[in-house]
N, C-alpha and C positions, 0 to 999 in steps of 0.2 A: 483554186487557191489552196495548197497546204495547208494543213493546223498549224498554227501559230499558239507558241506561251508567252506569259509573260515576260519581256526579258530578263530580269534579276533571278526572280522567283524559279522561272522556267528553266534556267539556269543555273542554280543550288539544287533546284530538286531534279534536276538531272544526275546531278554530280552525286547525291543522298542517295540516288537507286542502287548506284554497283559501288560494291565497298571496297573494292581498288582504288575507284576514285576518289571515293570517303577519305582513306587510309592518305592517299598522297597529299591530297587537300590538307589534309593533319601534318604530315610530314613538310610543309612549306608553313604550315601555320606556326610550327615546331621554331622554326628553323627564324620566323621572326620574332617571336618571342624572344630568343636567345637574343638578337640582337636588341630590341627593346631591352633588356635587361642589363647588357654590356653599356648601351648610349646612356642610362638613366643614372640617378643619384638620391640618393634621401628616398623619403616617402614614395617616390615615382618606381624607384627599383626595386622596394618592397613590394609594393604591388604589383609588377611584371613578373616578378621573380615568382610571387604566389598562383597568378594565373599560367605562368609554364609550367610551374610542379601540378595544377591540375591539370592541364591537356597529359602532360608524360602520362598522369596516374588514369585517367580515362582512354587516351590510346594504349597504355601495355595490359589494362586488362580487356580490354576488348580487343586485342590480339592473341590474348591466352587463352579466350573462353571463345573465341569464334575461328578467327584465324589460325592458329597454330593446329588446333585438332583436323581443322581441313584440310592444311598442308601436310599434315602427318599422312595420312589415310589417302588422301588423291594425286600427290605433287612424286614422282620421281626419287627415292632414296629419303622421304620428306621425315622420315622417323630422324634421321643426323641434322637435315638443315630444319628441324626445330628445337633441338637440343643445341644447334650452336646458338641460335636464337635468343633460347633460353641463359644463356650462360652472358651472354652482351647483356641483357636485360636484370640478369642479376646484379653484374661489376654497375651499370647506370645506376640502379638502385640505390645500392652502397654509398656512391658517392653522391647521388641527390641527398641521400640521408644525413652524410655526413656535412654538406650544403645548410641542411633545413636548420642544421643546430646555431650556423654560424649566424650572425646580425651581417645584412650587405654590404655592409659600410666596414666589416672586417678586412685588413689586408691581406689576409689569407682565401677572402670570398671569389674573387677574382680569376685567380690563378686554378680554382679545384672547379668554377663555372666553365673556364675555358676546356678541362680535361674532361667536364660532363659534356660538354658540346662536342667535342671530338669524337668520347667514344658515342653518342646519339645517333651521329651524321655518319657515324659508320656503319652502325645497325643502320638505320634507314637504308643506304646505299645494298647492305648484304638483303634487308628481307625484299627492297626490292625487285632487284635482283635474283633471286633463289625462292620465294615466294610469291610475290602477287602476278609478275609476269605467267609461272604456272597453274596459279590461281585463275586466273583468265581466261587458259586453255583447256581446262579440267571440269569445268563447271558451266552452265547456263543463266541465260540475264534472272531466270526466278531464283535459282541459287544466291546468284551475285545480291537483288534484293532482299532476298531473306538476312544476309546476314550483314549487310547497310542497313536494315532493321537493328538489328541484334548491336549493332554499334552506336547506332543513336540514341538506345535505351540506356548502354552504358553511359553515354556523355551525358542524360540525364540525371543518374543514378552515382556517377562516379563522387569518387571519395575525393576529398580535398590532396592526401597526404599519402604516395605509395609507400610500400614499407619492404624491404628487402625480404627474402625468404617467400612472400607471399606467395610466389610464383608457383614453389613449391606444394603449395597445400597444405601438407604433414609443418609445415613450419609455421601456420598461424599460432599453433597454442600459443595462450599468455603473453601475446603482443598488446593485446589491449584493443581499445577502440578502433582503432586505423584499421587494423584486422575485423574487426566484425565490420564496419563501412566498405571493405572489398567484397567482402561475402557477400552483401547484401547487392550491393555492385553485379557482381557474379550471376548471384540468383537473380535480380533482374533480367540479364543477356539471355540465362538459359532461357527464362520463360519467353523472351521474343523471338529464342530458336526454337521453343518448341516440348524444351525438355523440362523435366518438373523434378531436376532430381541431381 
């Protein structure tokens, strides 16, 4: 008789070991969210709309602080396709930000959710594409675990509220709190990579 897991369990913590699988699991989670947010109305939208601005804010930084540096360094030409990366994840920013100021019930909410969905689903579609697929081929299952680690610490640690620029680095000064909450975010990840600095 094979080893047998749990089914649910054994099942999520399969999927929690390789952070491709993490990552796309996020990207469908993403991806209902959006529409929980579109189906809903009143109080039910506020609070969909709050739980998609965290998953974004916990997957794009545990894509900058795990992801992106690996694809840089191991993936094929990875220095360009994490710079285009970066630049989708900036414009997302932006308009999540400009999102977060609105009340949902705004008529103008609607219309700037829909262009955040778009350009989302099309990062998704490019990193997965041009990143995770060579991520896969580049690395090993303890690789792949280490930084399914390093992701899961972020979604512990993640900040409620991403903030444009962050991405950058050089651009936290004097954003405030949102900005020390990614750092802290950050420094989390590193330390379940390994790195202390």
């Amino acid at each position: 008789m094979s080893e047998t897991h749990t089914p649910q369990a054994g099942e999520d913590r399969a999927k929690d070991i390789d952070v491709v699988a993490l990552l796309m699991r996020q990207h469908g989670d993403i991806r209902n969210l959006f529409d929980e947010v579109e189906a809903a109305t009143g109080e039910e939208r506020r609070d969909a709309f709050r739980r998609l601005v965290r998953l974004l804010a916990v997957h794009e930084t545990a894509e900058e602080e795990v992801v992106h540096p690996f694809a840089r360094r191991a993936t094929p030409g990875g220095g360009q396709v994490v710079e285009d990366r970066l630049a989708e994840e900036r414009a997302a920013k932006e308009t999540l930000a400009a999102l977060d100021e609105l009340d949902t019930d705004d008529p103008t909410f609607m219309p700037q959710l829909m262009k955040l969905r778009k350009d989302v689903q099309e990062h998704a579609r490019a990193e997965e594409r041009y990143e995770f697929t060579h991520i896969r081929r580049s690395t090993d299952v303890t690789n792949l675990a280490a930084m399914a680690q390093a992701v899961k610490a972020a979604e512990a640690m993640a900040p409620t509220r991403p903030h444009p620029g962050v991405e950058s680095g050089a651009a936290n000064v004097a954003v405030g709190p949102i900005a020390a909450l990614m750092d802290r975010t950050k420094d989390t990840v590193r330390k379940a990579m390994g790195k202390d600095g």
